[in-house]
N, C-alpha and C positions, 0 to 999 in steps of 0.2 A: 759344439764339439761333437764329435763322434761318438761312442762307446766304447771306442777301447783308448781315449785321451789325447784324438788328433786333434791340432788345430783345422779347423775350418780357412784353408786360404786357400782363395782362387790364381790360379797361374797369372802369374805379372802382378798380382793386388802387392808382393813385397817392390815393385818398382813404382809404384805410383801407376800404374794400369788403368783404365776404367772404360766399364764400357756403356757409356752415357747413359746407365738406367736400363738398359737394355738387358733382362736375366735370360732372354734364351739365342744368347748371340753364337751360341754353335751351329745354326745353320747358315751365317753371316759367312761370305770370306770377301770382307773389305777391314777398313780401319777400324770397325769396330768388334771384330776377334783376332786382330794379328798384335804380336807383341813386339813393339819397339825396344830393341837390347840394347839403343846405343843411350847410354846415362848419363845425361847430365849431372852437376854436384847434386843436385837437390837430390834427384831420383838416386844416384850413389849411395845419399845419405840415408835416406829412407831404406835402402834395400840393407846397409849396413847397421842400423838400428833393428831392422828385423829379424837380420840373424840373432843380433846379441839377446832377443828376447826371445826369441826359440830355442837356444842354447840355455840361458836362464829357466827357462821351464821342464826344460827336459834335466837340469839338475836338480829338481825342487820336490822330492815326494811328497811333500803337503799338498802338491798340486797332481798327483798321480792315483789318487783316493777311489777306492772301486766302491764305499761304501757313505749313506747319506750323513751329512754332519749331524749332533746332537747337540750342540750348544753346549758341553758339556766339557768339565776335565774327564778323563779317560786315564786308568791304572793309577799311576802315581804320576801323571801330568802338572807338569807347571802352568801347562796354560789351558785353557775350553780350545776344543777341536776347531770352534768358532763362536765368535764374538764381534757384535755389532757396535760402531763408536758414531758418536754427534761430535758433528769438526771441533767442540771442544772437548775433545779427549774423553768426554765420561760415554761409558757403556748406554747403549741406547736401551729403553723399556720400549713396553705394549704402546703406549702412549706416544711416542716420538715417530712411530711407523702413521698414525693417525691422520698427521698433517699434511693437507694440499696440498703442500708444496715440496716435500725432501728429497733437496736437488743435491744435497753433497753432503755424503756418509763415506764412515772407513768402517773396515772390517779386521781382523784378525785371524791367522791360519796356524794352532800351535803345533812347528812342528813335533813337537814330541808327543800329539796324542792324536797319533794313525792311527787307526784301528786295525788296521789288515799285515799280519805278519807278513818276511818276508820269504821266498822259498824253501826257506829251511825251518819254518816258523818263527824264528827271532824278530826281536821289534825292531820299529823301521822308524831313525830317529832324524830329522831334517833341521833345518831353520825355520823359524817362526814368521811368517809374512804378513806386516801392516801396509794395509792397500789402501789409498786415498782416493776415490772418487768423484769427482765431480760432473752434473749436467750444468753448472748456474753458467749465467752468460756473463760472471763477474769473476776477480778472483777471489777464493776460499783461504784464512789462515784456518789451519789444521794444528791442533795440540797433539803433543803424543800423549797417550796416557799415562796412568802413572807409573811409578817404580815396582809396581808387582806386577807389571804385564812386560816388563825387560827395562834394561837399565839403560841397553845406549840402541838406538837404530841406525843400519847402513842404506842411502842408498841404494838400490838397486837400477832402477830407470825412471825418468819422468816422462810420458809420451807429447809434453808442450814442448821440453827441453832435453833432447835427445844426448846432447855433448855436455848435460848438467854436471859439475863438478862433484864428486864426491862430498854429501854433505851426511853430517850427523845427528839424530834426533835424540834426543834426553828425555826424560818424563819433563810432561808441561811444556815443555820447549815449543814453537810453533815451525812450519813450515807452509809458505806461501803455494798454495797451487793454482795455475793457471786453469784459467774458465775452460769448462770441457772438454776435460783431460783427467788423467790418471798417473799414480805414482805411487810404487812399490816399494818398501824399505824390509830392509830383514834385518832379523839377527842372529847372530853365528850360532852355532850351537858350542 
C-alpha cells in the first residue's frame, strides 16, 4: 500500500491481466503491455469481485489507520486495536509465532479502538474485522473465537469463493477456508 491507504493495483491486475513476469513491460508495446477490455465471465467476474472489495474497504475505518496497532484495548474499547488467533479460535502467544511452519492464522481489527480522531476530533467507530488467512496447500477449519470477542460474524468475501453465500460465525462455530486463500467477516457495530 501507499502511505496515504491506496491499494497497490496495476492497470488490468482487477481483469485478470498479467504480464508474464515481466515488471518493466512499460517499454513493451506488444501483448505484453496492452489491456484486453473484452471480458469474458471469468474475467467479468473477477473484475466484479474487485470492485466489491475496494468498496468494502474504502467503507471500513479500521482499515484507514494512520497510526501503528498496539495489541491493545484502546479508551473504553471492546476489543484490542489487534489481536492474533490459531485456526482454533484461541488468541495466539510468543510461542505460536515460533513454529516452522504457520501457514494459517486469523487476526482481528476492533473497530471501536482507532486511535486517530476524526476531523473534528470525535471518535471514529467502525466494524470489527476477523480476517482468515491461509498459505496451507490444504483446506483450514477456522473456529471463531469466543463470545467476548463478538457474538455473531457476517461475511464479508472469501477470495476462494467469490459468490459465497452469506454465512454466519458464532463463537466456536467453524468455518471451512480454502487452501490459499483469504476470508473477512465482520461485525456490525
Amino acid at each position: 500500500m501507499l502511505s496515504q491507504g491506496v491499494p497497490m493495483v496495476l492497470s488490468g491486475d482487477e481483469a485478470g491481466r498479467t504480464q508474464g513476469g515481466n515488471n518493466n513491460a512499460y517499454c513493451q508495446d506488444n501483448e505484453i503491455s496492452w489491456i484486453d477490455w473484452q471480458l469474458d465471465p471469468r474475467r467479468r467476474a473477477l473484475l466484479d469481485f474487485t470492485r466489491r472489495v475496494i468498496r468494502f474497504r474504502s467503507e471500513q475505518p479500521v482499515l484507514e489507520r494512520r497510526r501503528h496497532f498496539r495489541g491493545q484495548h484502546l479508551w473504553d474499547s471492546e476489543w484490542k486495536d489487534l489481536a492474533w488467533f490459531r485456526p482454533d479460535g484461541t488468541e495466539m502467544e510468543a510461542k505460536d509465532w515460533e513454529g516452522p511452519l504457520v501457514k494459517s492464522l486469523a487476526f482481528l481489527l476492533g473497530g471501536d479502538a482507532i486511535p486517530t480522531p476524526d476531523e473534528r476530533g470525535r471518535r471514529i467507530r467502525g466494524e470489527a474485522l476477523y480476517v482468515l488467512i491461509s498459505a496451507h496447500d490444504e483446506p483450514v477449519e477456522y473456529a471463531f473465537p469466543s463470545g467476548e470477542w463478538g457474538p455473531e460474524w457476517q461475511l464479508a468475501f472469501d477470495t476462494s469463493n467469490p459468490d459465497a453465500p452469506e454465512v454466519l460465525g458464532r463463537p466456536r462455530a467453524t468455518f471451512r477456508l480454502n487452501a490459499r486463500s483469504l476470508a473477512v467477516f465482520r461485525n456490525p457495530i
